[in-house]
ZADOKOL-292068 format. One line per 3 residues: their letters; for each residue x, y, z of N, C-alpha, C, O. Coordinates in Angstrom, 1 decimal. Last residue first. Layout:
<atoms>
A> X/Y/Z/X/Y/Z/X/Y/Z/X/Y/Z; ...
</atoms>
This chain:
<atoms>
XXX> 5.7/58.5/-8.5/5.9/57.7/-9.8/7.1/59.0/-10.3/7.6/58.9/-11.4; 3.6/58.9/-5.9/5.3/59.1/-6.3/5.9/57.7/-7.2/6.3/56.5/-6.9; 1.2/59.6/-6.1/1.6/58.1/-6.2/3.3/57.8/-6.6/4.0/57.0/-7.3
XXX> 1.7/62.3/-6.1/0.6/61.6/-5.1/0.9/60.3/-4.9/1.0/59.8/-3.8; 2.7/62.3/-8.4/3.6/62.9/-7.3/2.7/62.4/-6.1/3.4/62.2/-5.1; 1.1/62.0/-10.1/2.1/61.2/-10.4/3.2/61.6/-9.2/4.3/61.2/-9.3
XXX> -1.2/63.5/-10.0/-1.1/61.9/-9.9/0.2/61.3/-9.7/0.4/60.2/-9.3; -1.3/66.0/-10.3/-1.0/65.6/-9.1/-1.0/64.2/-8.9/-0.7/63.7/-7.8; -3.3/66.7/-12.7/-1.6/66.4/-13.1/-1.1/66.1/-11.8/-0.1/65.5/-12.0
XXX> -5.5/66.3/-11.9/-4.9/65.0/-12.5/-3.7/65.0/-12.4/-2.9/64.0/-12.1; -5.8/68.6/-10.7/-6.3/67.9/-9.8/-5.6/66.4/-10.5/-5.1/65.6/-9.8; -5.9/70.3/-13.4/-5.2/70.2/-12.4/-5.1/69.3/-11.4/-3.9/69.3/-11.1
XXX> -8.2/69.0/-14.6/-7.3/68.7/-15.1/-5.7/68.7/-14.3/-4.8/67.9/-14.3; -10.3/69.9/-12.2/-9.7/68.6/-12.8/-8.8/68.2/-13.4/-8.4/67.0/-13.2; -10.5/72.2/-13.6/-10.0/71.9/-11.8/-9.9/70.6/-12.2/-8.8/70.4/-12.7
XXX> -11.7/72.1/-16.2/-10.5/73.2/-15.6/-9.6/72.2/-14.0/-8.5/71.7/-13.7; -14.2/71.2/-15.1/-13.3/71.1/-16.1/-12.0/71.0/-16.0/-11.3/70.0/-15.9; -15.6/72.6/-13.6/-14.9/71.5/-13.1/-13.8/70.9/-13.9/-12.7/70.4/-13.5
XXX> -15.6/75.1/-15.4/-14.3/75.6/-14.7/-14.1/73.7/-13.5/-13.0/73.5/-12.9; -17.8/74.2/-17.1/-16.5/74.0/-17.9/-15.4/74.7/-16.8/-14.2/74.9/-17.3; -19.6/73.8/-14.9/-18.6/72.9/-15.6/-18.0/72.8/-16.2/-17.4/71.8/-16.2
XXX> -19.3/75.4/-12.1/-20.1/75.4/-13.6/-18.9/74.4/-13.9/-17.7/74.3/-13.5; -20.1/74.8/-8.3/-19.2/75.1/-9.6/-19.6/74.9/-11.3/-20.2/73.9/-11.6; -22.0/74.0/-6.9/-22.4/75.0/-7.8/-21.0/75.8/-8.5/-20.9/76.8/-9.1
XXX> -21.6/72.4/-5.0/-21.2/73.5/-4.5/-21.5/74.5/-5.3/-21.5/75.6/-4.9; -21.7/69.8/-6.8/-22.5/69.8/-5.4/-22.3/71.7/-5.1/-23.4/72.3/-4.9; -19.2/69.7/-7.8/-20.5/70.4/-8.6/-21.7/70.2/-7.7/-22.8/70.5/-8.2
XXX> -17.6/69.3/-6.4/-17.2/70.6/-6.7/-18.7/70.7/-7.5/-19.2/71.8/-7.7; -18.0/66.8/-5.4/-18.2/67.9/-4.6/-18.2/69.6/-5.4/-18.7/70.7/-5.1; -18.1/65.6/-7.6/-19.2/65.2/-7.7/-19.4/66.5/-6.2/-20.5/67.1/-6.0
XXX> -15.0/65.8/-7.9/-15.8/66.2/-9.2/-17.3/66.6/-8.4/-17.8/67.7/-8.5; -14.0/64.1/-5.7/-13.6/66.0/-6.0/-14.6/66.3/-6.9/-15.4/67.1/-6.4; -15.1/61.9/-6.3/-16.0/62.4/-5.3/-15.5/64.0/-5.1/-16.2/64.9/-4.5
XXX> -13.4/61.4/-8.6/-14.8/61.3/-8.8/-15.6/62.1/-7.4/-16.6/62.8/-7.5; -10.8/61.8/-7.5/-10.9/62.5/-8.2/-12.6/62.7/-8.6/-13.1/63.8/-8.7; -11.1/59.0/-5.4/-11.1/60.1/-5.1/-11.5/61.5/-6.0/-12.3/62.3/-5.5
XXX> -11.2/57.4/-7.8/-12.6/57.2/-6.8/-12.0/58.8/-6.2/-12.6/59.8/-6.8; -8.4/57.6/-8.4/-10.0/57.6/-9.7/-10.8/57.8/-8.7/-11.4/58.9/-9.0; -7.1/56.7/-6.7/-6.7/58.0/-7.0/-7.9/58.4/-7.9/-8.2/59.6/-8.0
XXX> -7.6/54.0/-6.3/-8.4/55.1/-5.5/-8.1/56.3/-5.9/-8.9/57.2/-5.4; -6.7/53.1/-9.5/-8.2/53.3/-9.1/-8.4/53.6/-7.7/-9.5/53.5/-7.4; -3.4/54.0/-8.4/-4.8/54.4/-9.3/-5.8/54.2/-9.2/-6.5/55.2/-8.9
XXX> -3.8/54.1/-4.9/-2.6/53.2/-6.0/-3.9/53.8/-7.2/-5.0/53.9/-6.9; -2.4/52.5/-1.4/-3.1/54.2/-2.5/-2.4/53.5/-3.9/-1.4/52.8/-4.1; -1.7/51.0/0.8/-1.8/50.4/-0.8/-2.5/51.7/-1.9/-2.8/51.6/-3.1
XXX> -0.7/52.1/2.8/-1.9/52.0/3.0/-2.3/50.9/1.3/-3.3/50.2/1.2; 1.9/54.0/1.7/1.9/52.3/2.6/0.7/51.9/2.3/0.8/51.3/1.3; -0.2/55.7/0.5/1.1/54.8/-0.2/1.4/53.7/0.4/1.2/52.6/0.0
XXX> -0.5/56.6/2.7/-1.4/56.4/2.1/-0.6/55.1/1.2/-0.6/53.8/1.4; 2.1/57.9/4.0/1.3/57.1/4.7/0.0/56.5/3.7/-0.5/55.6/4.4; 2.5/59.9/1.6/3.1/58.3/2.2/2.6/57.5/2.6/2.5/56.4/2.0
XXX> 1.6/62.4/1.2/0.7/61.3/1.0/1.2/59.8/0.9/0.7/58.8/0.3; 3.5/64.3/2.0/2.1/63.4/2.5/1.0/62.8/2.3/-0.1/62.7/2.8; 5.5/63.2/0.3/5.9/63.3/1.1/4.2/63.2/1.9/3.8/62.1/2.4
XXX> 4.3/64.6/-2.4/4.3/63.4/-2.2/4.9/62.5/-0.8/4.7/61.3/-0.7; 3.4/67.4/-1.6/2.5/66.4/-2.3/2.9/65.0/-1.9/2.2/64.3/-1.1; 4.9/69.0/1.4/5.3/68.6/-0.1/4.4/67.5/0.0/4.3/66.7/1.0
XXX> 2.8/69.6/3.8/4.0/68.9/3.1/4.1/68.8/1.9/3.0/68.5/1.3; 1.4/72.9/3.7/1.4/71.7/4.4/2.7/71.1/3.9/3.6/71.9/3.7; 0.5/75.2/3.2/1.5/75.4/4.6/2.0/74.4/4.7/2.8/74.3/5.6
XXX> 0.5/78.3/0.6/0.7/76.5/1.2/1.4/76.5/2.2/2.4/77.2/2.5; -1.1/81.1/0.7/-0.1/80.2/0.9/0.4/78.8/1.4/0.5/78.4/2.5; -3.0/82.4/-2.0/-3.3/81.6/-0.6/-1.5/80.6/-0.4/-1.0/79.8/-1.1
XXX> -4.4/83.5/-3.8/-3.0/84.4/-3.0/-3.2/83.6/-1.8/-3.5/84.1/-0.8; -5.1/81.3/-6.5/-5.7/82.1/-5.4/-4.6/82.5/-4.5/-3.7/81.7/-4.4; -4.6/79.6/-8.0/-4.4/80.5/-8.7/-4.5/82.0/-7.2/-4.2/83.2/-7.2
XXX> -5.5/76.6/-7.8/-6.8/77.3/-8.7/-6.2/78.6/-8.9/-6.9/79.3/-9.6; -3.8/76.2/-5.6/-3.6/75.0/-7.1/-4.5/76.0/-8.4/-4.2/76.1/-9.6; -4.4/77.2/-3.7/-3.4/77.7/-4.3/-3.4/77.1/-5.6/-2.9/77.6/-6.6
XXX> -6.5/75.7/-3.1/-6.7/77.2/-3.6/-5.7/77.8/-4.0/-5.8/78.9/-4.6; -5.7/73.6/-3.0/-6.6/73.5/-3.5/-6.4/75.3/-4.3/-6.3/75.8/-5.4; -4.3/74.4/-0.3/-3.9/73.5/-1.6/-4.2/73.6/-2.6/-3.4/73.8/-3.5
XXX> -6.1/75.2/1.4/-5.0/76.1/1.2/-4.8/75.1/-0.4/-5.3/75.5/-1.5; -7.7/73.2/1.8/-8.7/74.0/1.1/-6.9/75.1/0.5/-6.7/75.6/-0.6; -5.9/71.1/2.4/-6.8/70.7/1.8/-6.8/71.3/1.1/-6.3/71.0/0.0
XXX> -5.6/71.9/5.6/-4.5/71.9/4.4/-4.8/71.8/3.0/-4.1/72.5/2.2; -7.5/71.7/6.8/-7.6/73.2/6.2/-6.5/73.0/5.3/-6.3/73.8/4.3; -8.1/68.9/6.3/-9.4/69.9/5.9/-8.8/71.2/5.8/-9.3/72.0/4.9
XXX> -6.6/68.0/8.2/-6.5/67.5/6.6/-7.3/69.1/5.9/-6.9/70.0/5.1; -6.9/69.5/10.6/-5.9/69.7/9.5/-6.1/69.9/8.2/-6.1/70.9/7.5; -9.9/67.6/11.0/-9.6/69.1/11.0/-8.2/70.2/10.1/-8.4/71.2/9.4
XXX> -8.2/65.0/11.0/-9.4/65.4/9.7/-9.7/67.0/9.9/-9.7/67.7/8.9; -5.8/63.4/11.6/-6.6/64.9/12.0/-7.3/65.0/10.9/-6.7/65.0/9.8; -5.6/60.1/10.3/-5.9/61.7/10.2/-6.6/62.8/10.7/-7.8/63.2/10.4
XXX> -6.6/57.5/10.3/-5.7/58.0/11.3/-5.1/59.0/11.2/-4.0/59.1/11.7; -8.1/57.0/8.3/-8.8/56.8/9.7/-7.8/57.0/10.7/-8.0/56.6/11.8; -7.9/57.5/5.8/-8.1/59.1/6.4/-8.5/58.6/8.1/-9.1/59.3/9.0
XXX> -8.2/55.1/3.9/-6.8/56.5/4.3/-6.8/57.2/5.1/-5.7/57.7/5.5; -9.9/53.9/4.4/-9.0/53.2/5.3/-8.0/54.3/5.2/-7.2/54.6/6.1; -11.9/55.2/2.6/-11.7/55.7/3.7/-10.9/55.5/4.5/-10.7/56.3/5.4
XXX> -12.2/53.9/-0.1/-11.2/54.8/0.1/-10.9/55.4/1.6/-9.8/55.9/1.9; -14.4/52.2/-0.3/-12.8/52.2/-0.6/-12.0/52.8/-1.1/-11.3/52.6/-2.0; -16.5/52.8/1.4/-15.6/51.7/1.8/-14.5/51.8/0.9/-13.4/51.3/1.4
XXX> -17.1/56.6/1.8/-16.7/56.0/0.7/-15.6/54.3/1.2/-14.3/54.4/1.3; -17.2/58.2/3.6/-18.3/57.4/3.7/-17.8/56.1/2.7/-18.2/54.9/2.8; -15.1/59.8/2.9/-15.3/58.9/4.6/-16.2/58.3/4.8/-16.4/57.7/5.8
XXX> -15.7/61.2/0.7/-14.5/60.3/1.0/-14.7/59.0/2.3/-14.4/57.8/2.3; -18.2/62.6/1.5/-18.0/61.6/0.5/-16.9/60.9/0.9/-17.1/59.8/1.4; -16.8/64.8/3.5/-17.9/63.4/3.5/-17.9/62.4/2.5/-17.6/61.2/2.9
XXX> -14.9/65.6/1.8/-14.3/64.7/2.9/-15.8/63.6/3.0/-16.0/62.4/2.8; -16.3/67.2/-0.1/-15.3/65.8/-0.3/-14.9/64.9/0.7/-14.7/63.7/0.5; -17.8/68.7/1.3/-18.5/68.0/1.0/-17.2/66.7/0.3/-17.4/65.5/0.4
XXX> -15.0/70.5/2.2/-16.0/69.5/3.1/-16.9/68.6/3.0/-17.1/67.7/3.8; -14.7/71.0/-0.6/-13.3/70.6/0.5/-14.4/69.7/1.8/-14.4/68.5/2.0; -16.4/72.5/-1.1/-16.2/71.7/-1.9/-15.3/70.6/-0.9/-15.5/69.4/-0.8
XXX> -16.0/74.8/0.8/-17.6/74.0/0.6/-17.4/72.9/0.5/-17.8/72.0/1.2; -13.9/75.5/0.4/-13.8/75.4/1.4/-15.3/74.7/1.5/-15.5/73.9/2.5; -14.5/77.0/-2.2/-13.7/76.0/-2.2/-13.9/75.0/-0.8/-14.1/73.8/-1.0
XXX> -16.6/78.9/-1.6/-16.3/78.0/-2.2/-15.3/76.1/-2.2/-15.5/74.8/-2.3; -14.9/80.9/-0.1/-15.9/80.2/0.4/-16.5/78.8/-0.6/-16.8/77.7/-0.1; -12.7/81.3/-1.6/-12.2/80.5/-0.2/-14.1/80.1/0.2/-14.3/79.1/0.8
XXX> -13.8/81.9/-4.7/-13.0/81.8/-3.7/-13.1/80.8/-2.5/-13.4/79.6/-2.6; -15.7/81.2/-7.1/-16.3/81.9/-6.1/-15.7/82.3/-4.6/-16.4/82.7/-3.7; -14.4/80.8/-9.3/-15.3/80.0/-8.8/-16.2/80.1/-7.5/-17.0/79.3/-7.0
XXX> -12.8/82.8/-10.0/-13.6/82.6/-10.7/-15.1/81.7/-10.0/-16.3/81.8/-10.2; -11.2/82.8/-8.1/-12.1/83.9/-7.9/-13.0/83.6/-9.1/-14.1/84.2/-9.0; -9.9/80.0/-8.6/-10.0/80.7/-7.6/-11.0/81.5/-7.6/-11.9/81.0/-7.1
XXX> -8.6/80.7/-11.6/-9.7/79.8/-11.4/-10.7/79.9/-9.9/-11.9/79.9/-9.9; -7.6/83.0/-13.3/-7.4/82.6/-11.8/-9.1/81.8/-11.6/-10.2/82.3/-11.6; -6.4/82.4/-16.2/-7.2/82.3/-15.8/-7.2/82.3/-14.3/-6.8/81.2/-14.0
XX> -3.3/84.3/-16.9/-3.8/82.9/-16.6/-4.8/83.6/-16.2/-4.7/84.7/-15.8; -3.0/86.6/-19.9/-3.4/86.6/-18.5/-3.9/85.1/-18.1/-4.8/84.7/-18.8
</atoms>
């Protein structure tokens, strides 16, 4: 039986925590925020939490673009591994802001990594 990381962590309310306290971080963050300053940030946000929650196992259906397809515009932008690092740090530092336990940040991170290489269409 896969682990459904999703209900493990407390679901859509959860997630949907983590998902908000990342954007703050993100948008406060000088280098990384030049990505998100010509983004519905309302969208980003619900695409986000669907993503996320489908990524963790959850009966949630993805609505948005294929991974690497939206994150183009970023790509132009110079997106390139150490923001994909700063990003992954402020997922980490949200998810345990929300009272996720650590061996399931764990977990979500590892997922959250294997997306590098389709993020940074490599």
């Amino acid at each position: 039986m896969v682990d459904n990381l999703f209900e493990t962590v407390g679901g859509r309310r959860t997630i949907s925590a983590a998902v908000d306290s990342f954007y703050r971080r993100v948008l406060a963050d000088v280098t990384v925020q030049q990505f998100f300053r010509s983004v519905d940030m309302e969208h980003l946000r619900a695409r986000q939490s669907m993503f996320v929650s489908m990524l963790l196992g959850g009966r949630v259906v993805y609505t948005g673009k294929d991974i690497t397809a939206a994150h183009e515009g970023a790509r132009n932008l110079g997106l390139s591994d150490p923001h994909f690092d700063t990003i992954l740090k402020h997922f980490r530092a949200s998810l345990e802001e929300v009272g996720v336990e650590a061996d399931k940040v764990e977990k979500i991170m590892v997922l959250l990594e294997r997306t590098r290489k389709d993020v940074l269409n490599r």
